[in-house]
NUZAVO-718709 format. One record per residue (C-alpha): residue number from 1; residue in one letter; chain; z, x, y. Coordinates in steps of 0.05 Angstrom, whole numbers. Layout:
+-----+---------+--------+--------+--------+--------+
! num ! residuo ! cadena !     zz !     xx !     yy !
+-----+---------+--------+--------+--------+--------+
! NUM !       A !      A !      Z !      X !      Y !
...
+-----+---------+--------+--------+--------+--------+
This chain:
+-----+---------+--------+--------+--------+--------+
! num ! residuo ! cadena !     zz !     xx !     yy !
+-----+---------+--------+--------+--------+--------+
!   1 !       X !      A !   -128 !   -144 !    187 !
!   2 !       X !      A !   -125 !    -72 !    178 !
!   3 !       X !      A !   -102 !    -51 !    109 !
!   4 !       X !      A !    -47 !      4 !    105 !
!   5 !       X !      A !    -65 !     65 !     55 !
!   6 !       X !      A !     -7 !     67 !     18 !
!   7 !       X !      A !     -4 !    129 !    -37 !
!   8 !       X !      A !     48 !    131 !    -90 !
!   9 !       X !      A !     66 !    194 !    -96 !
!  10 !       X !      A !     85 !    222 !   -165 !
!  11 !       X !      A !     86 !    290 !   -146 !
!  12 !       X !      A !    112 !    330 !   -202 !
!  13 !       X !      A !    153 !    278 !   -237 !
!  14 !       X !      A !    103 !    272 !   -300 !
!  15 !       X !      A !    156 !    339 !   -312 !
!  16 !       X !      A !     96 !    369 !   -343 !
!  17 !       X !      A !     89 !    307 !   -402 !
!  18 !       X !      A !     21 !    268 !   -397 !
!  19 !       X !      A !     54 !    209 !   -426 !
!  20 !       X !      A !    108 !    209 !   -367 !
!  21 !       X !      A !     51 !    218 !   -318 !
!  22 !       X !      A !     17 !    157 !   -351 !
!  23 !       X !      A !     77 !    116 !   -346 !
!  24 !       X !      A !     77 !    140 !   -271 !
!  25 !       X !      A !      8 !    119 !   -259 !
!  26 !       X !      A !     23 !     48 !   -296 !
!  27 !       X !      A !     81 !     35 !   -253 !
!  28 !       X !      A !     42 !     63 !   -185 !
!  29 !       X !      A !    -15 !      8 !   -214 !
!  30 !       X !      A !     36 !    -52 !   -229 !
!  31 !       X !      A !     79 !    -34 !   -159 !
!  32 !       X !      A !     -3 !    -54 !   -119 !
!  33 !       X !      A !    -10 !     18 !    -98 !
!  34 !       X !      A !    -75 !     40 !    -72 !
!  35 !       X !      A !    -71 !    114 !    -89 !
!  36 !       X !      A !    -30 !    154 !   -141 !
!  37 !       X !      A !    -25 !    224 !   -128 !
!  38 !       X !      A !      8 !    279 !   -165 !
!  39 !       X !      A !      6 !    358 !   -149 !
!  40 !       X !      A !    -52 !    401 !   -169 !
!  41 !       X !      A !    -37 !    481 !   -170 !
!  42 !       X !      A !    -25 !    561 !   -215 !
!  43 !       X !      A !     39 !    581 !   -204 !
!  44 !       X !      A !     13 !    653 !   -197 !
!  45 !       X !      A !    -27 !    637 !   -141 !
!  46 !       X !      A !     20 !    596 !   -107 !
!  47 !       X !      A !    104 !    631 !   -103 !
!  48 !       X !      A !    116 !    704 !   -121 !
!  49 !       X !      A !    163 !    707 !   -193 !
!  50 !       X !      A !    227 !    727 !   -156 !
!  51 !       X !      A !    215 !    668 !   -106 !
!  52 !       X !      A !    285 !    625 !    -99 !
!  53 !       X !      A !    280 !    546 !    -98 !
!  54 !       X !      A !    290 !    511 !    -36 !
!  55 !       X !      A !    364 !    481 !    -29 !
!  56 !       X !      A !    347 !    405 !    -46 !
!  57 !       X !      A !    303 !    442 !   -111 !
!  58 !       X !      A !    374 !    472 !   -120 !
!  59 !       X !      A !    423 !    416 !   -116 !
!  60 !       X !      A !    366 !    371 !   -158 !
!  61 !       X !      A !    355 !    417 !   -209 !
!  62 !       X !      A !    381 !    421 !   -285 !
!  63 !       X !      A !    378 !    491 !   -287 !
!  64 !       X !      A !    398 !    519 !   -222 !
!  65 !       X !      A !    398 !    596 !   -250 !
!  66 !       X !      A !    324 !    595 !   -257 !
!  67 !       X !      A !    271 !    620 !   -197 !
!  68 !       X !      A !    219 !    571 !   -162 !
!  69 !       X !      A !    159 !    606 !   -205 !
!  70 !       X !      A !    201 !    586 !   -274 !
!  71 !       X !      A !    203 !    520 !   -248 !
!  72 !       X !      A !    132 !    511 !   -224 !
!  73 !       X !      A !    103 !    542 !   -291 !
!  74 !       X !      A !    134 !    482 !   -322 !
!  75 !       X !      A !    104 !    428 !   -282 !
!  76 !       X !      A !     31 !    460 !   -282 !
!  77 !       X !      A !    -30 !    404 !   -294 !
!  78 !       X !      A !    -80 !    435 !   -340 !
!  79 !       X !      A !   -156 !    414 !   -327 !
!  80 !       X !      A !   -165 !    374 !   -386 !
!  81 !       X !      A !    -95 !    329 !   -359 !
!  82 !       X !      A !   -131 !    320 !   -301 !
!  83 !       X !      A !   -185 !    288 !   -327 !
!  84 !       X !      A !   -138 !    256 !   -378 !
!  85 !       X !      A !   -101 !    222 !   -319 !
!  86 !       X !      A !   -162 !    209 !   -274 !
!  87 !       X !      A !   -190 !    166 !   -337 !
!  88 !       X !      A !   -129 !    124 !   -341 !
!  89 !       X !      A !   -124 !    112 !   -262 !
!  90 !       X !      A !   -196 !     83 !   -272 !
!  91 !       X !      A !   -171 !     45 !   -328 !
!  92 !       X !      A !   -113 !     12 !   -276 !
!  93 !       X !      A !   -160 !     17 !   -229 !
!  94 !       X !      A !   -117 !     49 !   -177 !
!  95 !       X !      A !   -154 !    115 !   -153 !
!  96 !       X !      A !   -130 !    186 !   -177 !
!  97 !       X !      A !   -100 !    243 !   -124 !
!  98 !       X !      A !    -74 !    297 !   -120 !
!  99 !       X !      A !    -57 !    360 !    -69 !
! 100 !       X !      A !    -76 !    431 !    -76 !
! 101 !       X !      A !    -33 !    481 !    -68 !
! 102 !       X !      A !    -83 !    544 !    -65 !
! 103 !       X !      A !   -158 !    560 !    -62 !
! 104 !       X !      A !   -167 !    549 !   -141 !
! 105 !       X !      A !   -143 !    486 !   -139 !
! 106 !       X !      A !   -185 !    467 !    -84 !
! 107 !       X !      A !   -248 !    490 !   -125 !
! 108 !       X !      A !   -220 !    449 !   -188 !
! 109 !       X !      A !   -203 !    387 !   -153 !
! 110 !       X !      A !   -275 !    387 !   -122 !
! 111 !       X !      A !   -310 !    406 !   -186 !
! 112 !       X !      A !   -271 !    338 !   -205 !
! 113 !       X !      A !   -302 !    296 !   -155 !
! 114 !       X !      A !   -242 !    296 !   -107 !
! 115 !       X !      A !   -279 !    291 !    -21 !
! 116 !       X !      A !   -203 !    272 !      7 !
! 117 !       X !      A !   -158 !    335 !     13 !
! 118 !       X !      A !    -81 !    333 !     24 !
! 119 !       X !      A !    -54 !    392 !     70 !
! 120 !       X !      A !     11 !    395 !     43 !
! 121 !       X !      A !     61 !    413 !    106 !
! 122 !       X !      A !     72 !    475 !     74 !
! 123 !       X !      A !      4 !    502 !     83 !
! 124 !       X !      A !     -7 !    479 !    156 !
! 125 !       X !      A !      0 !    553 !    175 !
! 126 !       X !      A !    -41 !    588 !    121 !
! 127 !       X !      A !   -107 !    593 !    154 !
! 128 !       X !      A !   -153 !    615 !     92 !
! 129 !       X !      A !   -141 !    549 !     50 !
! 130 !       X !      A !   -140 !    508 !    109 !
! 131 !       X !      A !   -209 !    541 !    121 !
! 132 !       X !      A !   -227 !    529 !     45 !
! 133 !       X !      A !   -205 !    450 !     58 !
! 134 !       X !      A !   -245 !    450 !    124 !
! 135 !       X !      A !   -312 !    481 !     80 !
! 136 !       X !      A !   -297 !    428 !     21 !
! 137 !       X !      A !   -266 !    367 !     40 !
! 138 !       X !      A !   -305 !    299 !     70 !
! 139 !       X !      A !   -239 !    275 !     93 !
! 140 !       X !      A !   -170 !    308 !    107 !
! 141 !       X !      A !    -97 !    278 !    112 !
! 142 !       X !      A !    -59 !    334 !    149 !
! 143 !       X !      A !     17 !    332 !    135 !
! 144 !       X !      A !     59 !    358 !    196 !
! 145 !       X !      A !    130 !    374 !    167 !
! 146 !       X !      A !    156 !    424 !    199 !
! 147 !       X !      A !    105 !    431 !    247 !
! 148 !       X !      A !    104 !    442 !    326 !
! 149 !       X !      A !     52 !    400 !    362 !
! 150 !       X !      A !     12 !    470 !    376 !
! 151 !       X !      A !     25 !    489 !    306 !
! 152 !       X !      A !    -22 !    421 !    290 !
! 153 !       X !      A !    -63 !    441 !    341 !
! 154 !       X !      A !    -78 !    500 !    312 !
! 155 !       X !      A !    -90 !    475 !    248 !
! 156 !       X !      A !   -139 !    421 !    271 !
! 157 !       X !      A !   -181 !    468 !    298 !
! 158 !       X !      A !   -186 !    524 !    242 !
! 159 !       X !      A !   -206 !    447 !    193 !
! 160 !       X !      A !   -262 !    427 !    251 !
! 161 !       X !      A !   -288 !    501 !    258 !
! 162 !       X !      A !   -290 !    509 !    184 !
! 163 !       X !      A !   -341 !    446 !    190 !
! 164 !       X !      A !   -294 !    385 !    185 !
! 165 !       X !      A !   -311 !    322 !    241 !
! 166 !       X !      A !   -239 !    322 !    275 !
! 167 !       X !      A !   -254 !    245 !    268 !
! 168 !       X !      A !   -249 !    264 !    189 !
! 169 !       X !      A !   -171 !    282 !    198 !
! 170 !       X !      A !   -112 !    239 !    190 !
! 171 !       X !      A !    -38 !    259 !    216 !
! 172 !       X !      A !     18 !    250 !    169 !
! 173 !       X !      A !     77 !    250 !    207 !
! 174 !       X !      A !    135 !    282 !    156 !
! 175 !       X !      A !    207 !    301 !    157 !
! 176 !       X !      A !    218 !    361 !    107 !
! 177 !       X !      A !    271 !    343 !     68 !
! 178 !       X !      A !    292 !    314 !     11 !
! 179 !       X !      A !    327 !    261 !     31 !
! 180 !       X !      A !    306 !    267 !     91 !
! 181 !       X !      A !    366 !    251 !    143 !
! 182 !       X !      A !    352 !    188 !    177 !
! 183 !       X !      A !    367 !    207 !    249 !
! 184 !       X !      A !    318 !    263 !    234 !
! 185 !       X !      A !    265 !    218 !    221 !
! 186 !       X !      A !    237 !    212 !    289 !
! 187 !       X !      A !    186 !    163 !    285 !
! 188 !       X !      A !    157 !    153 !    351 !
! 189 !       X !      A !    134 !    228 !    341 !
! 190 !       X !      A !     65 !    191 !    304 !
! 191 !       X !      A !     54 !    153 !    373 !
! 192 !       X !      A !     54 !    233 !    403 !
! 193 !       X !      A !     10 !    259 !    357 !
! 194 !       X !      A !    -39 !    204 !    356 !
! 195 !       X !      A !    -45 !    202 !    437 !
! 196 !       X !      A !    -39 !    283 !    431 !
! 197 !       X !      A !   -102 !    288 !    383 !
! 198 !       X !      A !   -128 !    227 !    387 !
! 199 !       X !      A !   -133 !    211 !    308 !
! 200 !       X !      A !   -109 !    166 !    266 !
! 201 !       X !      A !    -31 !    185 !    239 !
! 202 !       X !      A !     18 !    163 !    182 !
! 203 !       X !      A !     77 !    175 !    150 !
! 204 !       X !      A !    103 !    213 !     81 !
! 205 !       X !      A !    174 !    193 !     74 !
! 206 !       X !      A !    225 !    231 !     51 !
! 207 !       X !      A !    285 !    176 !     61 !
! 208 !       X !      A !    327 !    144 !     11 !
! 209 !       X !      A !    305 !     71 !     13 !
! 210 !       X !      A !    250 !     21 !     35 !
! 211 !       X !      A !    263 !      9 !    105 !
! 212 !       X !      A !    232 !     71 !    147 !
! 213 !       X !      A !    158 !     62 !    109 !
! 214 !       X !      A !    168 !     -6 !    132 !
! 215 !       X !      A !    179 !      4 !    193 !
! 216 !       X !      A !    123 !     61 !    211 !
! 217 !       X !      A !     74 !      9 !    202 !
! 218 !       X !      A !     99 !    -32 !    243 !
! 219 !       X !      A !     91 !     33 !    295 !
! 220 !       X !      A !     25 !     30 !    271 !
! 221 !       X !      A !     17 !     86 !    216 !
! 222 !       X !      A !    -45 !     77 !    179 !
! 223 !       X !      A !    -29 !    107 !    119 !
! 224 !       X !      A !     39 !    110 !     87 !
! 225 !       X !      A !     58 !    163 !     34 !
! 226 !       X !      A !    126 !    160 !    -20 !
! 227 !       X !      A !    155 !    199 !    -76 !
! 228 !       X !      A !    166 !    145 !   -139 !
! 229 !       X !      A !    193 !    161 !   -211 !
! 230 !       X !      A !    207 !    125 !   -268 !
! 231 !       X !      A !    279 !    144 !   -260 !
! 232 !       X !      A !    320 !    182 !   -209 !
! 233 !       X !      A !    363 !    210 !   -268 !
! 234 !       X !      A !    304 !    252 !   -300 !
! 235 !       X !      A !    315 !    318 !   -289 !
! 236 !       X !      A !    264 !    357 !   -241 !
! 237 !       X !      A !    266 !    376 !   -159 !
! 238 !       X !      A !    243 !    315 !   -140 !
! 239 !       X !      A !    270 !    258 !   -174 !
! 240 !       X !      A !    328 !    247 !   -147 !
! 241 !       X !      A !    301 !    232 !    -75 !
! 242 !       X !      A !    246 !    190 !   -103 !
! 243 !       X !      A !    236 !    114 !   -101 !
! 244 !       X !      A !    245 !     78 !   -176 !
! 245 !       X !      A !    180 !     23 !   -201 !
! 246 !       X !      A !    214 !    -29 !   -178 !
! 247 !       X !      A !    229 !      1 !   -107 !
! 248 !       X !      A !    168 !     24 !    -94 !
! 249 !       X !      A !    143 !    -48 !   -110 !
! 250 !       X !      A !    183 !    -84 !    -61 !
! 251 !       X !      A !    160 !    -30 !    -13 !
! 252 !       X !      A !     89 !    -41 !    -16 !
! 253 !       X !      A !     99 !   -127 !    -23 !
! 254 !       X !      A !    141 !   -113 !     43 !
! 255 !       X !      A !     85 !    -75 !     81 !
! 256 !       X !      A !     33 !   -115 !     58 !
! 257 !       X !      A !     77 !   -178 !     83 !
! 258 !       X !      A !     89 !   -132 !    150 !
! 259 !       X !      A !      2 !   -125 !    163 !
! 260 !       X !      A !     -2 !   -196 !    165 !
! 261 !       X !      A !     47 !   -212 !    214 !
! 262 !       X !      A !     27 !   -156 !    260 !
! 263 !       X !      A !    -43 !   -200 !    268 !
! 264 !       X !      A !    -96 !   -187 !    321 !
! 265 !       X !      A !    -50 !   -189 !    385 !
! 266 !       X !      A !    -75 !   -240 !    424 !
! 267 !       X !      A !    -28 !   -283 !    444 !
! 268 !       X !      A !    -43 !   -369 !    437 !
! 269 !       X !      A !    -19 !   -427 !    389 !
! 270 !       X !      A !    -21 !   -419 !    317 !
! 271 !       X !      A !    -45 !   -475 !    284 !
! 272 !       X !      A !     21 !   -485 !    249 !
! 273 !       X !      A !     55 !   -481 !    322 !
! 274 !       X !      A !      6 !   -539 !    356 !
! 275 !       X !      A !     26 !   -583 !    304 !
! 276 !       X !      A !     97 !   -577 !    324 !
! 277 !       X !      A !     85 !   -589 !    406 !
! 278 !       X !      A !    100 !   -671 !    410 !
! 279 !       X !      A !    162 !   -649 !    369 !
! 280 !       X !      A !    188 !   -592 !    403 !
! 281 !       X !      A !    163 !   -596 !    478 !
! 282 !       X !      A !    191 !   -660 !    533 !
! 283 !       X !      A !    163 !   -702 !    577 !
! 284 !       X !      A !    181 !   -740 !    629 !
! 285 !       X !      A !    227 !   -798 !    620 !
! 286 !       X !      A !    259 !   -844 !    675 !
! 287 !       X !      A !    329 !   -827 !    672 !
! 288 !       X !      A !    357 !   -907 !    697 !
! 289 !       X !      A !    337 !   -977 !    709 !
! 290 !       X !      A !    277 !   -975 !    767 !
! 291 !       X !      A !    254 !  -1033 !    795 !
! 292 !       X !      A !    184 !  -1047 !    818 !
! 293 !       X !      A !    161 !  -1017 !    885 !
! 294 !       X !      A !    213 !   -956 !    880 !
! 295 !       X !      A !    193 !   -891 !    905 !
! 296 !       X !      A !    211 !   -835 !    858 !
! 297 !       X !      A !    253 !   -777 !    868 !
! 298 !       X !      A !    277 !   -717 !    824 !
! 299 !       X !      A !    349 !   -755 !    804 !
! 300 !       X !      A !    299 !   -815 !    775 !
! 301 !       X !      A !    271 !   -771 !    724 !
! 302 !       X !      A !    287 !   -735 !    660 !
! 303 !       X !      A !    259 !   -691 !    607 !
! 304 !       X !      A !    271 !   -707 !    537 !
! 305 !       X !      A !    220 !   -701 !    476 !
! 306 !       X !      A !    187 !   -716 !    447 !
! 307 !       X !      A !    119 !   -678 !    490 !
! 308 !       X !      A !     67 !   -732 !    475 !
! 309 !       X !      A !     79 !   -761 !    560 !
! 310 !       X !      A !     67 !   -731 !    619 !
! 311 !       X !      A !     87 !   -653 !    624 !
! 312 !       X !      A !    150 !   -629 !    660 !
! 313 !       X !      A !     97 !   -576 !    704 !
! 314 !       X !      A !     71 !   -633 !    738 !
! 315 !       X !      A !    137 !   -668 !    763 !
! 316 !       X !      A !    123 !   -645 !    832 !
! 317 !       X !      A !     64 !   -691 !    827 !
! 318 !       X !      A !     98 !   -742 !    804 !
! 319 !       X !      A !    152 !   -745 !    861 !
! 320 !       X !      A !    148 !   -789 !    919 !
! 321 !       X !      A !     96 !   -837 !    880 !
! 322 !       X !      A !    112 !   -911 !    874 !
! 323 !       X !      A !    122 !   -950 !    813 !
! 324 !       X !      A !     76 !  -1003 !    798 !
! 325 !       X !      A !    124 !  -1042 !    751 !
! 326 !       X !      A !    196 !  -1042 !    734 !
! 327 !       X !      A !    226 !   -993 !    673 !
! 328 !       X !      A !    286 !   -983 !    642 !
! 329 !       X !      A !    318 !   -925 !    631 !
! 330 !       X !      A !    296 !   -875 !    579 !
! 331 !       X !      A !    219 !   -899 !    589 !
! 332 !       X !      A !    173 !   -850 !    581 !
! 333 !       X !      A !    124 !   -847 !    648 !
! 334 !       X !      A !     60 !   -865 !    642 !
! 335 !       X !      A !      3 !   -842 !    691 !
! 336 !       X !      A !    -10 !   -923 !    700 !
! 337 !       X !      A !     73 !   -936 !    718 !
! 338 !       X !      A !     45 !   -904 !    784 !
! 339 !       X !      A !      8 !   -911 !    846 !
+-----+---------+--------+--------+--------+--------+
């Protein structure tokens, strides 16, 4: 059975407290997460101070007066948190993550002892840290939101000439927007991408709910990605478009429920099934009185259960043969009623 990824993404909902982000990283551990991630970046490197918020940071937002860089300075993860929140994942054992958001961080996340890399969809264009990731990173998961298939193209090969195995890459197919509008969601799009490039893709949802996740791995998405928090009436950008610990447990219960029933493909009994055969499947039967000597024809038979007889597929053999003793009706034929 192959076991679906799944990363609970915290994001910036610690809202800047280590004991929130700990709470995050208990419930991510309790829910059976694999991976909790949260956001790894400087504020100065990453939006310019007059920089507006995006319209969901807007609409979610406390403090809708203030610019993107007053938001981000406030939800900032300082080394020594890091390492804070890395110790406690081991502690849960569920394994630490997060995504950079410009060169520095890239340098500080490996200096941590971080080989995986995130490409957020925003940076899928910026060609210097995807080089950076390409130099650094053992393994990338490349988020598309936004993206154009040659835009992914592109992308994939500034990763594999920086040094990165293409084999090393994962697609994350992504709608960006928070929520993300259901007939937007456009799933099939990961069946493109993986017969496109040839690599392995998932999803990072942005829906409100349980049910698209779900159903990307039934598509087949290998790794599965979704915003949590403790509770959607915290204030921050995110929150509100986030899954709550209970949520995001029934999510991954559901999916894990989901790998087992896709099983290997091939296509024969189950052993519960073959147990239920003599119950469920006929046989022949004689459908009247026949007397000894009679020569049978299709109106002499019929097929009732239970399936322990003679099969229905081989009626054709059984017409035109001559019974060797009288029956009554409702008999089930035997092979030695017949000549």
């Amino acid at each position: 059975m192959n076991k679906t990824l799944i990363i609970a993404e915290a994001g910036v909902n610690h809202n800047g407290s280590s004991e929130l982000a700990f709470r995050l990283i208990d419930a991510a551990a309790n829910a059976g997460a694999d991976i909790v991630k949260f956001q790894t970046f400087k504020t100065d490197l990453l939006v310019t101070v007059n920089a507006p918020k995006a319209g969901y940071q807007k609409k979610n937002s406390s403090e809708s007066d203030e610019s993107q860089y007053e938001m981000l300075r406030k939800l900032e993860l300082s080394k020594s948190q890091h390492l804070e929140l890395m110790e406690h994942c081991l502690s849960r054992n569920i394994r630490f993550w997060s995504t950079a958001f410009d060169n520095d961080s890239i340098d500080l996340l490996a200096e941590l002892g971080i080989s995986m890399f995130k490409v957020p969809s925003g940076e899928i264009t910026n060609k210097p840290f995807l080089q950076k990731i390409g130099k650094t990173a053992g393994e990338v998961i490349l988020s598309t939101g936004m993206a154009t298939i040659e835009e992914i193209s592109d992308a994939i090969e500034v990763l594999t000439n920086a040094g990165l195995p293409k084999e090393k890459i994962t697609l994350l197919h992504c709608t960006t927007e928070y929520p993300a509008p259901i007939h937007e969601v456009n799933l099939r799009a990961m069946a493109t991408m993986r017969e496109t490039f040839g690599l392995e893709t998932g999803y990072s949802d942005h829906t409100q709910g349980i049910e698209i996740p779900i159903a990307a791995v039934t598509l087949g998405a290998t790794v599965i990605e979704k915003h949590f928090t403790l509770d959607r009436n915290l204030p921050g950008p995110d929150h509100k478009s986030s899954l709550e610990p209970d949520e995001l447990k029934k999510m991954v219960e559901a999916i894990r429920k989901v790998e087992v029933a896709l099983g290997d493909g091939v296509k024969q009994p189950t052993p519960s099934e073959i147990k239920n055969r003599i119950a469920a499947r006929k046989s022949i039967h004689l459908a009247h009185d026949l007397p000894e000597g009679h020569i049978l024809m299709p109106d002499d038979l019929i097929m009732k259960r239970p399936g322990d007889g003679i099969s229905p597929m081989h009626m054709d053999f059984i017409i035109g043969r001559k019974l060797l003793k009288t029956v009554t009706a409702n008999t089930k034929l035997q092979m030695n009623f017949i000549k």
